[in-house]
C-alpha positions as CSV (number, residue, x, y, z in Angstrom):
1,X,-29.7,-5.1,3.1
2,X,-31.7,-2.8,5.9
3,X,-32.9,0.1,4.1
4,X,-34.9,1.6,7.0
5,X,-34.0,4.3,9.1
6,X,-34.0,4.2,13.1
7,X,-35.3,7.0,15.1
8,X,-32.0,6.6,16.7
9,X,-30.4,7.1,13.8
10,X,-32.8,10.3,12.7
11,X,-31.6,12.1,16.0
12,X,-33.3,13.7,19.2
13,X,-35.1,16.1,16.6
14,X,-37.5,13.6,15.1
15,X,-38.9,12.7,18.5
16,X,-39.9,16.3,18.6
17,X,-43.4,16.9,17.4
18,X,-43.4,18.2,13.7
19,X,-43.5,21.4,12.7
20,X,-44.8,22.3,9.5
21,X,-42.3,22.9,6.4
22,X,-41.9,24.9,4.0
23,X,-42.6,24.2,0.3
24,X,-39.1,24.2,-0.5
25,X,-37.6,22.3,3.0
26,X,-40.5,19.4,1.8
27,X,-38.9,19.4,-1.7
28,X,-35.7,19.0,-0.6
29,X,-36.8,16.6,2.4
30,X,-38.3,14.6,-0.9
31,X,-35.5,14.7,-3.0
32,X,-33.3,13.6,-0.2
33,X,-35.3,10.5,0.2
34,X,-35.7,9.7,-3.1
35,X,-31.8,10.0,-3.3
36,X,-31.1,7.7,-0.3
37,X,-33.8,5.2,-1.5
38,X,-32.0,5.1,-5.0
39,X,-28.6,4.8,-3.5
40,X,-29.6,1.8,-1.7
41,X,-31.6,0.1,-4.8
42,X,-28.1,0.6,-6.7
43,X,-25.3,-0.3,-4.2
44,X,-27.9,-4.0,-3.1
45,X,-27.2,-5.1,-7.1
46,X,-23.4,-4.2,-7.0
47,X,-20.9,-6.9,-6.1
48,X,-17.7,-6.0,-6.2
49,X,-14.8,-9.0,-6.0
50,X,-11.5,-10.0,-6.8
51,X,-10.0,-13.4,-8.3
52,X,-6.9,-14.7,-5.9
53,X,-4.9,-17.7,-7.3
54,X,-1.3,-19.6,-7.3
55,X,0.4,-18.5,-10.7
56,X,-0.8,-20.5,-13.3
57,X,-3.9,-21.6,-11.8
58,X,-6.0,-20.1,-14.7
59,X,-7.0,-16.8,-12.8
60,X,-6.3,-14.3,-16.0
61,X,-8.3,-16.9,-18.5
62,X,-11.2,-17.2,-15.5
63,X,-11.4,-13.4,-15.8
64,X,-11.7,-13.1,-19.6
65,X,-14.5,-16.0,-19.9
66,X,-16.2,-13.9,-16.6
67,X,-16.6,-10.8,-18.6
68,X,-17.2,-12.9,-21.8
69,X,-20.2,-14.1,-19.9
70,X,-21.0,-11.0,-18.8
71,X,-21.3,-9.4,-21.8
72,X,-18.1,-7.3,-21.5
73,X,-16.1,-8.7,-24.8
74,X,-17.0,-10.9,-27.3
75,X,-14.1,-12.7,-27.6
76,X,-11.3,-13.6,-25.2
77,X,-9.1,-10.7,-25.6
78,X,-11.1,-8.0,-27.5
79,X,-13.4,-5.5,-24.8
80,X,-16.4,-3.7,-26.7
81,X,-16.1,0.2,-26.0
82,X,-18.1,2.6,-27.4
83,X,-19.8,0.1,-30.2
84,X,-16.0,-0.5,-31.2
85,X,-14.0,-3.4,-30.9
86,X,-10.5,-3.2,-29.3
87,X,-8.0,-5.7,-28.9
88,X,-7.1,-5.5,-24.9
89,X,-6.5,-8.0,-22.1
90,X,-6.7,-7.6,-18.7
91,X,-2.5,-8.1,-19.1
92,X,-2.1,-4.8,-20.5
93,X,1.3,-3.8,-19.9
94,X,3.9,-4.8,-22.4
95,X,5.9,-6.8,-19.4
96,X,3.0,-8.7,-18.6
97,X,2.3,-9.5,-22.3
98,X,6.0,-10.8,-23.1
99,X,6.1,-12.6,-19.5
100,X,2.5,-14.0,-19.7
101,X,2.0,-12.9,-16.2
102,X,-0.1,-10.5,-14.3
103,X,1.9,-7.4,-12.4
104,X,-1.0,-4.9,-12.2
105,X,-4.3,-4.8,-10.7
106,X,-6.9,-4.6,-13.3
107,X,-10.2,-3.1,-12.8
108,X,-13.2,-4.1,-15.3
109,X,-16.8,-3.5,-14.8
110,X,-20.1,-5.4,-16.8
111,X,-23.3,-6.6,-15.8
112,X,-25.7,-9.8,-16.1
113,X,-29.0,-10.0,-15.3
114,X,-29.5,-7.1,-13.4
115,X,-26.6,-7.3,-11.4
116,X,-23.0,-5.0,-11.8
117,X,-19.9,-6.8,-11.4
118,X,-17.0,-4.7,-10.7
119,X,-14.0,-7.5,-10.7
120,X,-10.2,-6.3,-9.7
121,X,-8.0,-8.9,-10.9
122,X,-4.9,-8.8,-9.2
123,X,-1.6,-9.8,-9.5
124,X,-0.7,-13.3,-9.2
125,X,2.9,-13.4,-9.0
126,X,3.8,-13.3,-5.2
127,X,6.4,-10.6,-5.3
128,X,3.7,-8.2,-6.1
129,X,1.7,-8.9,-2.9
130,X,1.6,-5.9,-1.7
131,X,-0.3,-4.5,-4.5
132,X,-2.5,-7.4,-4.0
133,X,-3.0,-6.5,-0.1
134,X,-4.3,-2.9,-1.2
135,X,-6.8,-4.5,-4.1
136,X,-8.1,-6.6,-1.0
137,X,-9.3,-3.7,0.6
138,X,-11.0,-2.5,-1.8
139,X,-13.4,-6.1,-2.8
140,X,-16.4,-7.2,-0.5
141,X,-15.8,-10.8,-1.8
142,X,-13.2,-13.0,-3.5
143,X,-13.0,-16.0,-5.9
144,X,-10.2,-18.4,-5.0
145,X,-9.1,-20.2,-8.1
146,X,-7.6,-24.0,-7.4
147,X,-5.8,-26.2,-9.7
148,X,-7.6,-29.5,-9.6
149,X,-4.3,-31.1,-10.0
150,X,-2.2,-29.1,-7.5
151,X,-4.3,-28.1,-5.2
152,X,-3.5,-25.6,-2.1
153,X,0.0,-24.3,-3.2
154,X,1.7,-21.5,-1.8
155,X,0.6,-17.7,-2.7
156,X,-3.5,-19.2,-2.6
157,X,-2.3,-20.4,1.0
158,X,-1.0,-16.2,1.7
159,X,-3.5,-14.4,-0.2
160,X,-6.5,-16.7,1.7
161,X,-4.9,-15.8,4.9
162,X,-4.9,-11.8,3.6
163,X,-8.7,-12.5,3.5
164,X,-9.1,-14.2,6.4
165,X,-7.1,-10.9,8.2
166,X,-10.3,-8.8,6.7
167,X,-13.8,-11.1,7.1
168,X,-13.9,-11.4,2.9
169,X,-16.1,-14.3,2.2
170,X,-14.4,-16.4,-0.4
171,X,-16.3,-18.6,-3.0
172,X,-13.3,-21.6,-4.5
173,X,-13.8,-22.3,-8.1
174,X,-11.6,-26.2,-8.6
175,X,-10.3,-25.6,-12.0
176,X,-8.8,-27.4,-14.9
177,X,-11.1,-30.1,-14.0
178,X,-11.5,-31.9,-18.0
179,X,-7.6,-32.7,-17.5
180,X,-5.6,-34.6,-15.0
181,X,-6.6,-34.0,-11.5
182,X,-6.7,-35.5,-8.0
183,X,-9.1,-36.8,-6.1
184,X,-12.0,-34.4,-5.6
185,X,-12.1,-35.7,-2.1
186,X,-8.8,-35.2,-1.3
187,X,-8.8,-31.7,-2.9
188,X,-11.4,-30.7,-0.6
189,X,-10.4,-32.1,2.7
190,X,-7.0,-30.3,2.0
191,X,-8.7,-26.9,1.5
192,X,-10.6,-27.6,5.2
193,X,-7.1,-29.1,6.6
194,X,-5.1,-26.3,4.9
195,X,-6.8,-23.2,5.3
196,X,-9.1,-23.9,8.6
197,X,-12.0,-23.6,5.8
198,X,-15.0,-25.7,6.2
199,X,-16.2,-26.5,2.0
200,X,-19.7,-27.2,1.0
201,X,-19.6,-28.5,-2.4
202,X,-22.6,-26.8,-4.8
203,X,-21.7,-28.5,-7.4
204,X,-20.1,-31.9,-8.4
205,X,-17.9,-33.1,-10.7
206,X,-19.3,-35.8,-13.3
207,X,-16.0,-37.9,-14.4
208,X,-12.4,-36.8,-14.5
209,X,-10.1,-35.5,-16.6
210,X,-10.4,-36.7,-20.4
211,X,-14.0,-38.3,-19.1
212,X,-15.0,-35.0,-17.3
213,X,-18.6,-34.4,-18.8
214,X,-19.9,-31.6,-16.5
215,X,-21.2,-30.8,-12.8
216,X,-24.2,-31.5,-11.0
217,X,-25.9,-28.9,-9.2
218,X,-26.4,-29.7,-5.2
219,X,-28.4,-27.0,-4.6
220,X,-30.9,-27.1,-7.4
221,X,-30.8,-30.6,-8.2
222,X,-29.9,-30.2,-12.3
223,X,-26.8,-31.4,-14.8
224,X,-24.4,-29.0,-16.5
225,X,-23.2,-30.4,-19.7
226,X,-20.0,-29.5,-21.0
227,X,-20.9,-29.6,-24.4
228,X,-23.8,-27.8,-24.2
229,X,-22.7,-25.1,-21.8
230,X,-23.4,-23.9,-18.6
231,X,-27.0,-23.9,-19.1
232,X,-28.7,-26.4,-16.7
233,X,-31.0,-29.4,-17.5
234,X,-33.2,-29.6,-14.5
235,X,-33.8,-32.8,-12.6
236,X,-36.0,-33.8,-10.0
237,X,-32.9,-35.7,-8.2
238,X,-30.2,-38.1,-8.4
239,X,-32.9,-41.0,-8.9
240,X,-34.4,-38.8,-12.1
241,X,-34.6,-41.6,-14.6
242,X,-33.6,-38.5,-17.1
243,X,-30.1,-38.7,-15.3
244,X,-29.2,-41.8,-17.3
245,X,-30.6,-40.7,-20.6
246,X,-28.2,-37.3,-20.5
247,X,-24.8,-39.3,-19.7
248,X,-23.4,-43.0,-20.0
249,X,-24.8,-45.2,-17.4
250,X,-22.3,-46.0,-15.6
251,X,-21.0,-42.0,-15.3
252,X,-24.6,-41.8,-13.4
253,X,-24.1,-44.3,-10.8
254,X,-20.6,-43.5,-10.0
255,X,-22.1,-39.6,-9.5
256,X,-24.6,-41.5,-7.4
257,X,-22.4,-43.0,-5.4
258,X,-19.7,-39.7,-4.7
259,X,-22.6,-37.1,-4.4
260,X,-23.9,-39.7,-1.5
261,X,-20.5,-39.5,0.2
262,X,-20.3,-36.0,-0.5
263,X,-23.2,-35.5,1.9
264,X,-20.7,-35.8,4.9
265,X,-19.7,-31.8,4.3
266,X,-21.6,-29.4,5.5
267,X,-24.3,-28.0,3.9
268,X,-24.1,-24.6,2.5
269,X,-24.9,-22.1,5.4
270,X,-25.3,-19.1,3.5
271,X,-24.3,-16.7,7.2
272,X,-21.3,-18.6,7.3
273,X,-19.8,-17.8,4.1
274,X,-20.7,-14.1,5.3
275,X,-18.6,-14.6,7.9
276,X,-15.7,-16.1,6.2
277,X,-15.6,-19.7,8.0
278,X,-17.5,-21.6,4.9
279,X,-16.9,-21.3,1.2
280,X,-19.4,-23.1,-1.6
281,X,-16.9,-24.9,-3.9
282,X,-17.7,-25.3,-7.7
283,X,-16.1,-27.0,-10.7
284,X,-15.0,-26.6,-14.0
285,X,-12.5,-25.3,-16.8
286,X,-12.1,-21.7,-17.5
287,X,-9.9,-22.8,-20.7
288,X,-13.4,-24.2,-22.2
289,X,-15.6,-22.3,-20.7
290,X,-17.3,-24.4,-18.7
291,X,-18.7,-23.8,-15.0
292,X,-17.9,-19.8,-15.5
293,X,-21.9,-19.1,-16.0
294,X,-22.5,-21.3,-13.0
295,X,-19.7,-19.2,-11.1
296,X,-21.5,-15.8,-11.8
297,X,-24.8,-17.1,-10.5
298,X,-23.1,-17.8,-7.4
299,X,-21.8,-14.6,-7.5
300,X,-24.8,-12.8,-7.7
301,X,-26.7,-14.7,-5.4
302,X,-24.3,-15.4,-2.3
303,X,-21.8,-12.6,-2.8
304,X,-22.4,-9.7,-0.2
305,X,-23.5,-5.7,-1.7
306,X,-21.2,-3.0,-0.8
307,X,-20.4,-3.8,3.2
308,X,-20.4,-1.8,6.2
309,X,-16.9,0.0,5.9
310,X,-14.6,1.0,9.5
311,X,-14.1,4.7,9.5
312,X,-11.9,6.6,12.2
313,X,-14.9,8.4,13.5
314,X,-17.7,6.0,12.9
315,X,-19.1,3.0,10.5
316,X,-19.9,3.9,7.0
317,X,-22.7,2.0,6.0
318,X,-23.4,1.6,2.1
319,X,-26.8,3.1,1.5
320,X,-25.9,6.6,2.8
321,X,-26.9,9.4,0.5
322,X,-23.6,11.6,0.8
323,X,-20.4,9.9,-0.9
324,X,-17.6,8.8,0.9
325,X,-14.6,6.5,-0.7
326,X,-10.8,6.1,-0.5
327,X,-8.2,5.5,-3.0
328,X,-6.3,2.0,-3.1
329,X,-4.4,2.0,-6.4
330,X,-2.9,4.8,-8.5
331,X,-1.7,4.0,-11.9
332,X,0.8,6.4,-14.3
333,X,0.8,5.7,-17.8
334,X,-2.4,3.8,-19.0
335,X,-2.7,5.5,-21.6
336,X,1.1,6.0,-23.1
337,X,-0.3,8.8,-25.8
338,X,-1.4,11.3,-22.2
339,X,0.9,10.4,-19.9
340,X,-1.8,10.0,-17.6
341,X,-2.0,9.2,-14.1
342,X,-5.5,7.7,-12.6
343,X,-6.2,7.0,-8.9
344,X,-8.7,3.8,-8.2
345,X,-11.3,5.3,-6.4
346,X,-13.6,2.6,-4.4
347,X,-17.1,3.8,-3.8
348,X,-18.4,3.1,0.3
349,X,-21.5,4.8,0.7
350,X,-23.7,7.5,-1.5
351,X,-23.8,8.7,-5.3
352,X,-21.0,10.4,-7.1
353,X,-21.6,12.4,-10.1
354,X,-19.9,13.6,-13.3
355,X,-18.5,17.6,-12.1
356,X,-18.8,17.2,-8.3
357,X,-15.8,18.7,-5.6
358,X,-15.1,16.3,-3.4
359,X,-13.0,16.5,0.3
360,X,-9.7,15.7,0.7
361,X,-9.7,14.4,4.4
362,X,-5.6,14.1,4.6
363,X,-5.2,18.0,3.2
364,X,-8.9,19.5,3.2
365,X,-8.5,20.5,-0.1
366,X,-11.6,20.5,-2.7
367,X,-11.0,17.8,-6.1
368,X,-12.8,18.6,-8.9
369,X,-14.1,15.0,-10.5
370,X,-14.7,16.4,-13.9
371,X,-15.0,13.0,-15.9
372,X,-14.9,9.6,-13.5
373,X,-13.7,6.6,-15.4
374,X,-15.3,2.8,-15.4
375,X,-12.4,0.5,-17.0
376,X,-12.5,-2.4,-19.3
377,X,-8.8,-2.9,-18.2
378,X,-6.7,-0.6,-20.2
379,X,-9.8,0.9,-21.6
380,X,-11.8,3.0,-20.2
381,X,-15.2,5.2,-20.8
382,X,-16.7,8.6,-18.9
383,X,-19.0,7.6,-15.7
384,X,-22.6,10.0,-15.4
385,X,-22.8,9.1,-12.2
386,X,-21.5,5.8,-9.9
387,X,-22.7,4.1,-6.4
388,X,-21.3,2.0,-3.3
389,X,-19.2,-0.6,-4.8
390,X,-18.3,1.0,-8.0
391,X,-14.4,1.5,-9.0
392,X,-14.1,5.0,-10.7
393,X,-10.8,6.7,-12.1
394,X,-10.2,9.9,-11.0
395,X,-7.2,12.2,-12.9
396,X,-4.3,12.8,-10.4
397,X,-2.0,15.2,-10.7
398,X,-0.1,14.3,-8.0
399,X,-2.7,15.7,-5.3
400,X,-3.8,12.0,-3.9
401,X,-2.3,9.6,-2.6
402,X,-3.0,5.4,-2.2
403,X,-4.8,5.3,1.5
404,X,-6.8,8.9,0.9
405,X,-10.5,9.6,1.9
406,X,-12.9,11.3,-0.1
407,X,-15.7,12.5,1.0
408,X,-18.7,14.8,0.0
409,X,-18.1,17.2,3.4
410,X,-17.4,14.6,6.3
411,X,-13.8,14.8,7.9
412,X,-13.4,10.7,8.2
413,X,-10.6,8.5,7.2
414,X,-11.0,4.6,6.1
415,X,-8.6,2.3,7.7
416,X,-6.9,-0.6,6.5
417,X,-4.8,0.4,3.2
418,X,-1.1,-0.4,4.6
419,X,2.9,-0.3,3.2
420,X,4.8,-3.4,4.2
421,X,8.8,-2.9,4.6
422,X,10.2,-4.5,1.5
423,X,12.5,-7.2,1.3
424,X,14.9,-5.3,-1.0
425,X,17.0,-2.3,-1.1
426,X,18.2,-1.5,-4.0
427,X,20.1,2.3,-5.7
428,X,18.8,2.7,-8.9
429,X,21.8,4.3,-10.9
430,X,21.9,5.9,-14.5
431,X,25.4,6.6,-17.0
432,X,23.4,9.4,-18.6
433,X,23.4,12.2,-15.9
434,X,21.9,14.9,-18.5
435,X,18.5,12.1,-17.3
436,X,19.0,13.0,-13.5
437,X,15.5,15.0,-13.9
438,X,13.6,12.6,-16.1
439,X,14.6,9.7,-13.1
440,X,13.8,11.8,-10.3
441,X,10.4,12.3,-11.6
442,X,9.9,8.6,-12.8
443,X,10.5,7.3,-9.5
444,X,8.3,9.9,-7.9
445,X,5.6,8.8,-9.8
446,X,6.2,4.9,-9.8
447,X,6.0,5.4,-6.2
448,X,3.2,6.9,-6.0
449,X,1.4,4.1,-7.9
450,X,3.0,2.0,-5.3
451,X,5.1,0.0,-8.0
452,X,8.1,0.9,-5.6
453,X,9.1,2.5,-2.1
454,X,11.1,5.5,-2.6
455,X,13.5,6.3,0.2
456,X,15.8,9.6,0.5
457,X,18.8,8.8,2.4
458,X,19.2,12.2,4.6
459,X,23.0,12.8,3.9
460,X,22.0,13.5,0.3
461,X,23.3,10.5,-0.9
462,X,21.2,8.6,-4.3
463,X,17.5,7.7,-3.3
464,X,17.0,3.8,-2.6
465,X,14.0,1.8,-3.8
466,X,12.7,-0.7,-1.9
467,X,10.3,-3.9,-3.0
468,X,9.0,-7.3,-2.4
469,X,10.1,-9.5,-4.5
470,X,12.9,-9.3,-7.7
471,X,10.1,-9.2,-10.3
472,X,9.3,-5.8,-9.3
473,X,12.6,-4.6,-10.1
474,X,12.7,-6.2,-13.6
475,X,9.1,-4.2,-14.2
476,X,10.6,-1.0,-13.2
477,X,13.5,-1.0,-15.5
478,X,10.8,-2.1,-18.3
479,X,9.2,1.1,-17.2
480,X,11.5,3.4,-16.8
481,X,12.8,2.4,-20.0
482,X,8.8,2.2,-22.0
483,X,7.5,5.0,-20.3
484,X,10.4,8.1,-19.5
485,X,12.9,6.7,-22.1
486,X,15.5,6.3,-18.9
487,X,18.0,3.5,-18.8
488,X,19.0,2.6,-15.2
489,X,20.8,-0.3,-13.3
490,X,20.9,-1.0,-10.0
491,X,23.5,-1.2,-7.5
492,X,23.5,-3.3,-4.2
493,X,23.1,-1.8,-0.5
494,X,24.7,-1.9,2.7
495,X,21.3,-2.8,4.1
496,X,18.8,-5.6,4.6
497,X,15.9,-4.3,6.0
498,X,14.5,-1.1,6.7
499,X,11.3,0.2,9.4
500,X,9.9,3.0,10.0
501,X,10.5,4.9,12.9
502,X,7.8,6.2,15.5
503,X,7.4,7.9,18.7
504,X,6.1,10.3,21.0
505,X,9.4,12.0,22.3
506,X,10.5,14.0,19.6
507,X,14.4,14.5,21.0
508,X,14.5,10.4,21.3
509,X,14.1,10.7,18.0
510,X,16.6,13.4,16.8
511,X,18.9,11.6,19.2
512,X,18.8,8.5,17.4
513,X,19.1,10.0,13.9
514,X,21.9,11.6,15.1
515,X,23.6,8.1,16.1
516,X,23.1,6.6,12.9
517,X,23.6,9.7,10.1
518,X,23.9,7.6,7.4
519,X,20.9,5.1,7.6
520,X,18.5,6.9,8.3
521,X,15.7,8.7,5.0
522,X,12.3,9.9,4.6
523,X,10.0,8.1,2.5
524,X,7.7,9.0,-0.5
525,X,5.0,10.7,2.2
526,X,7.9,11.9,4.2
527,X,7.8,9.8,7.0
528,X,11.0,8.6,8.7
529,X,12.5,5.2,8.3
530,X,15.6,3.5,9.5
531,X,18.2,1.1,7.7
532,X,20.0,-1.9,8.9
533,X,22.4,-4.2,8.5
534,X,20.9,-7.1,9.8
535,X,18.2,-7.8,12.5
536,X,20.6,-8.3,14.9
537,X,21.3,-4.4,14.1
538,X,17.2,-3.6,14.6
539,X,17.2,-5.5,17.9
540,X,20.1,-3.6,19.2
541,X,18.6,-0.1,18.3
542,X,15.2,-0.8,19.8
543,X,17.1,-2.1,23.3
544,X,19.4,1.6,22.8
545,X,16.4,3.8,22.3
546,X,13.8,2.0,24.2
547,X,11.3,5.2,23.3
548,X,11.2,4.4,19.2
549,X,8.7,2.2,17.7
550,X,10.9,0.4,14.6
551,X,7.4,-0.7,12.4
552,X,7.2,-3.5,9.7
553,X,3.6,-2.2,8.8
554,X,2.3,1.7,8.3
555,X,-1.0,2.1,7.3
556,X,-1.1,5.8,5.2
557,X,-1.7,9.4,5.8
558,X,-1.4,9.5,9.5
559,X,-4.0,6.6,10.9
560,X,-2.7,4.2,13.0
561,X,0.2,2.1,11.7
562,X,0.8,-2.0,13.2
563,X,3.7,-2.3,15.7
564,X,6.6,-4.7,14.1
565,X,6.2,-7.9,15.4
């Protein structure tokens, strides 16, 4: 990371001769540096990632034996808080525990060797992808978890082209390696076939499934031995005699042999991966904890700090001394005793601290940040101060919003945090109308965690929710049920798809909500959408009222939203 300053970058005044200071202007000029030379120091040892994966691939057991290694719990399943030990998972709602499945994004935070991981596991099922999508955003790098005896399968294939969509650098951990798997070969010529990926194998697999022993190290010739670990025996080479003395003869020889044909990939180009056109490829089996120490080396050493972030205005770059984040995940209800609701604040550039007021870019108002949160998933503990790249929780009481920019003074909004038109339309209906109040303000905050898209049909008619995939309807009955004690059903649409509606000519648009009174709501930020029938329906609207944009994609709070394809 550049941590110098360009005399373009100063301004016109430092070409000016200087003009002698004041004591206190030459405190302050010191303390400004030594601020911006200690946010720089921090945000170069932070990588912050998240795990992407097919469901079942191993992702939530890969994150439990990361933070294991990292120090974070001491067994699978228990995080150490405050010298106590609490049971947890990084599955902490009761759906996800009953389901075995992950429908939340978790945000946990350890370090190892000098360097603080921050790790968002996300969902895996694929009808919370759009949850996903807004983790993304949020990660300068991501670990793509394969199942050695599966390989490519569907969600790795969409969250890998989410990636792509952003530049994220992906590192592909083969998992499940010590049972049944394919051909390491043809596993890796799919992922270049597959995803357009070229692979550069740092490790390699010694033996197969029951006879999987451990991985070879490419890059710093040594031999990790299952049973002993991740800890690496050092070797001068494939030809070191000590080779044959550590496992069976003949498993030496036939690694001999396959690391010799592996040299037709592509060595590891460490720009490349930067880019997002190479990923280093390791082995293992997060299930026995092997190859996960190996897997946080890589992190550390190949995995980009906090990145340059796109602003409206300008480029925020990481080691500026004045704060500036935006919020990509609100969540209601962590903690069922408070009733809480925490917004996932993602650090870009400079220090936040314990009592500061930061900007509101969307409204201008001033939040207080009176006790920022690091998370152990569920649990969570008071931050002193945190730096580009960090993941703080701030309280919300229903001031921000997913997509909002904070910043120390600067009037800039990130880019990038989007709502995708679901795929369902769905009335949420209740027999108990004395809990008209209590639903009202369950799906008001459900929506602002993004768990659903509330719509309010504008001839006053019951509000419609809108998601992905079923799944998401199944967690907010759970919900509603857990959480506000309301029981609700759901009741089928007219409706297939909705989009939101945009233009420049205000009376095309009253025009056209005129036509079509009773398909046509505001959503949760008040922005107007349309319903319809079928796309045949959409079509015919856009040719009648050539002036509207009908979008697919809206990025939030006002920037500029993706036209409907």
């Amino acid at each position: 990371m550049d941590q110098h300053v360009s005399a373009s970058t100063l301004g016109p005044d430092a070409l000016i001769a200087e003009v002698p200071a004041s004591p206190e202007t030459s405190q302050r000029e010191q303390a400004g540096r030594e601020i911006a030379a200690r946010v720089a120091t921090e945000a170069a040892r932070r990588r912050a990632f998240a795990i992407i994966a097919h469901p079942d691939a191993g992702k939530t057991t890969l994150t439990e034996k990361l933070l294991l290694r990292g120090g974070a719990i001491q067994l699978a399943g228990q995080v150490r808080a405050k010298g106590d030990r609490r049971r947890t998972r990084s599955d902490w709602m009761k759906i996800e525990q009953d389901r075995g499945i992950s429908v939340a994004t978790s945000v946990m935070t350890f370090e190892r060797d000098g360097v603080v991981f921050n790790l968002l596991d996300t969902p895996g099922h694929e009808d919370f992808s759009e949850d996903t999508y807004r983790t993304l955003t949020a990660v300068d790098a991501a670990v793509m978890v394969i199942d050695a005896a599966k390989g490519i399968e569907a969600q790795t294939r969409k969250l890998f082209e989410v990636c792509r969509l952003r530049d994220i650098p992906i590192i592909t951990f083969i998992n499940k390696m010590d049972r049944e798997s394919r051909d390491v070969f043809e596993l890796l010529d799919e992922i270049e076939k597959t995803l357009a990926l070229d692979v550069a194998p740092v490790a390699w697999p010694v033996g197969a499934g029951r006879g999987f022993v451990g991985t070879y190290d490419l890059l710093e010739p040594g031999l990790h031995l299952m049973a002993e670990g991740s800890k690496a025996v050092r070797l001068s080479g494939l030809d070191d005699p000590k080779l044959d003395e550590l496992v069976k003869p003949e498993l030496a020889q036939e690694l001999r042999d396959s690391a010799e044909l592996a040299g037709a990939y592509q060595d590891f180009d460490h720009e490349r991966f930067l880019e997002g056109t190479m990923t280093p490829v390791y082995f293992g089996s997060a299930l026995r904890d092997f190859g996960i120490g190996h897997l946080l080396e890589g992190l550390a050493k190949f995995a980009p700090p906090p990145r340059d972030r796109p602003a409206d205005s300008r480029t925020v770059t990481a080691a500026e001394p004045e704060l500036t984040g935006f919020v990509f995940k609100i969540q209601a209800n962590m903690d069922p005793n408070h009733r809480d609701r925490v917004a996932f604040l993602r650090i870009c550039s400079g220090r936040l601290q314990k009592g500061m007021r930061l900007r509101q870019t969307r409204t201008g108002k001033a939040v207080p940040v009176n006790a920022p949160l690091f998370f152990f998933a569920q649990d969570r503990q008071v931050a002193e101060e945190a730096w580009p790249g960090d993941v703080v929780g701030i309280a919300n009481h229903g001031i921000l919003r997913i997509g909002d920019t904070l910043t120390e003074r600067e009037g800039l909004n990130f880019s990038g945090v989007p709502s995708f038109a679901p795929e369902i339309l769905r009335r949420v209906m209740i027999d108990d109308a004395m809990a008209g109040k209590k639903l009202r303000t369950a799906l008001e905050q459900l929506a602002e965690e993004g768990v659903v898209q509330l719509f309010r049909p504008l001839d006053g008619t019951p509000p419609v929710v809108g998601v992905v995939g079923a799944l998401q309807l199944d967690v907010l009955a759970a919900r509603l049920v857990a959480e506000y004690g309301v029981k609700s059903r759901y009741e089928g649409t007219p409706w297939g798809l909705m989009r939101w509606v945009a233009a420049d000519d205000k009376a095309a648009v009253e025009r056209f909500r005129r036509s079509i009174p009773h398909d046509i709501a505001e959503d949760h930020d008040g922005a107007l959408v349309a319903f319809f029938s079928s796309d045949w329906r959409r079509n015919r609207a856009a040719e009648d009222f050539p002036e509207l944009r009908f979008l697919e994609v809206r990025e939030q709070h006002g920037l500029a939203p993706a036209e409907s394809r």
